[in-house]
N, C-alpha and C positions, 0 to 999 in steps of 0.2 A: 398473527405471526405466520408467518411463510416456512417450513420447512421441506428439504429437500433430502430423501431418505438415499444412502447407495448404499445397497446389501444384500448380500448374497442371498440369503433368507427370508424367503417369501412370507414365509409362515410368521416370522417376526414382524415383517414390514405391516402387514394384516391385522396382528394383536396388538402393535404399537399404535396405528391410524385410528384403531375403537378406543384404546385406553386413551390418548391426547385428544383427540376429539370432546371425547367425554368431560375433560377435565380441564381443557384449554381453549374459553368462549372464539369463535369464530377463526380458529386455525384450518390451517391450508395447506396439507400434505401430499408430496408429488414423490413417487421413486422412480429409481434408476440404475441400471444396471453398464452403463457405458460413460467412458469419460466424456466421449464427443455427447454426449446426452444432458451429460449436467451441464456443461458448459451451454446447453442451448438452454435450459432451463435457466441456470445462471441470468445470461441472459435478458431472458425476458422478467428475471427477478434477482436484482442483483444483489437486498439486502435480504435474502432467504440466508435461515442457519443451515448448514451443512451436518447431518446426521453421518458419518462414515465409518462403514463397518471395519473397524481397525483388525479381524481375523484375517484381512484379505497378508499376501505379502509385506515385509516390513517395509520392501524397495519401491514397490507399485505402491504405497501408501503413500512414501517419503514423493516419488515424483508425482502422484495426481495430486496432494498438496501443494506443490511446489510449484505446477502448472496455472492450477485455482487460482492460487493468491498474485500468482503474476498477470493473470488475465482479469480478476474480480477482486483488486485489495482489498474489498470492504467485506468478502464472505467473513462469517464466523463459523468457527466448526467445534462440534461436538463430536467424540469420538466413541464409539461404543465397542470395547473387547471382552474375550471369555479372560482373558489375564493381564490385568493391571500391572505386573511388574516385566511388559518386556520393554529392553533398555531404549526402543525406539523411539518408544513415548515420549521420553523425556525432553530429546529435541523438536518436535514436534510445536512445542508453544511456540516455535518462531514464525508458522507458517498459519497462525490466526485460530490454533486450535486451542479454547478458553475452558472444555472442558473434555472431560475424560472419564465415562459414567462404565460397569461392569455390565454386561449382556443380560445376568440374572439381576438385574438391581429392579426395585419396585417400582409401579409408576410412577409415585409420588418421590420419588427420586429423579426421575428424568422429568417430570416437570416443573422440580426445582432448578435443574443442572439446565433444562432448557429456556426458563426467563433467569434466570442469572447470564446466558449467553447474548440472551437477546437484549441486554443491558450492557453487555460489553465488559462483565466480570468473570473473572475465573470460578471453574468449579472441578479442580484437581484433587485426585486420591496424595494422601499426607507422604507418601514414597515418591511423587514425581516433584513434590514440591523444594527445591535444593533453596537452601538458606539464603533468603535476600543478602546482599551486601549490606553494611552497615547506612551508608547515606540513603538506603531504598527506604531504610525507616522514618523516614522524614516526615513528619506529619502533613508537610505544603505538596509531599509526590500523593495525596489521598485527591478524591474529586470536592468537587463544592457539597456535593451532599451527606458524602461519607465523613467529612470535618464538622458537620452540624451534628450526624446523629453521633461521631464521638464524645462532642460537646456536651447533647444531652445524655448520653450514657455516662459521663464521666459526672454528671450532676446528680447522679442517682435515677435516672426516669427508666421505668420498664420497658418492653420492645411494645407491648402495648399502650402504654403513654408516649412515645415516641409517634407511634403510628397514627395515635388521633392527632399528634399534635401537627405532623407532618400530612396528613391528610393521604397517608400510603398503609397496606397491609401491613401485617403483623409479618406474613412471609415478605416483603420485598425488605422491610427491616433487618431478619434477621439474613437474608440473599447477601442486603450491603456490609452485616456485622463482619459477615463469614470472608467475603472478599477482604475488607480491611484487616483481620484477625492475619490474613496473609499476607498479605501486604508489608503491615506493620512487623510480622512474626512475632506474633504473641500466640496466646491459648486462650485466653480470655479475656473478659469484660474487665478485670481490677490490672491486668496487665497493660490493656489498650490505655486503660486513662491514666494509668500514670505515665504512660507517656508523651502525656496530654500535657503533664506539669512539668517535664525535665525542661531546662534552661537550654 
């Protein structure tokens, strides 16, 4: 996995590149402090996730996103703030950014939130999350994999039966539960599968 850190804070950039290293086999992390910088980075690595320190300006956020995805449609971005609830976030998912992790959050947080991104699923705080539309619930708008493991969830099988059976971790299981649980807008496992069975 190719990451591409922009943030103000060194000091962060530093204790994130030990922690993901550490916990993420053969990761690749590059910072940057200039928009003409990423984009050269970009670049030379077009499907790198975008780390961005969402403390900067809400306006300089809205346009270096805006720039990105017009020059690199395939970035994905993760967005890292001291505060989840400012309104800007919210529009934000239009410009390819999947998730939205807090500044203080634990490793093992952003290296959920960062292969969930690198999979091309959402990893949103429950506030930025505004209620799908009713046809968004549709089981045919899920991917071909996230329709198999509702299937075997809705058959009883654990996230651990699920995983051997699928030949994937226990965390990309529940990575995909957690995206569909959104998706779908349910809370959980007995709610997803019954909507496995409505007509």
């Amino acid at each position: 996995m190719n990451i591409i850190m922009f943030d103000r804070q060194s000091i962060f950039i530093h204790g994130m590149k030990i922690s993901l290293e550490q916990r993420i086999p053969g990761v690749i992390i590059q910072d940057v402090s200039q928009a003409d910088e990423l984009w050269k980075k970009l670049e030379a690595c077009p499907d790198a996730v975008l780390m961005l320190d969402g403390d900067y300006d809400g306006e300089f956020c809205r346009w270096l996103l805006q720039k990105t995805t017009q020059q690199f449609p395939r970035v994905r971005t993760l967005i890292v703030v001291s505060d989840c609830s400012k309104k800007w976030l919210q529009e934000m998912v239009q410009y390819h950014v999947l998730a939205v992790v807090p500044r203080d959050a634990d490793a093992e947080k952003f290296v959920l939130a960062l292969n969930s991104v690198a999979m091309g699923m959402l990893f949103l705080p429950g506030a930025l999350l505004t209620p799908p539309p009713v046809e968004y619930r549709d089981i045919n708008a899920l991917s071909a994999r996230q329709r198999e493991i509702l299937t075997m969830l809705a058959a009883g099988e654990s996230n651990k039966e699920i995983s051997r059976a699928l030949n994937i971790s226990t965390g990309t299981v529940k990575a995909h539960l957690e995206s569909l649980y959104r998706r779908l807008d349910v809370k959980n496992r007995t709610q997803a599968a019954m909507l496995l069975f409505q007509p």
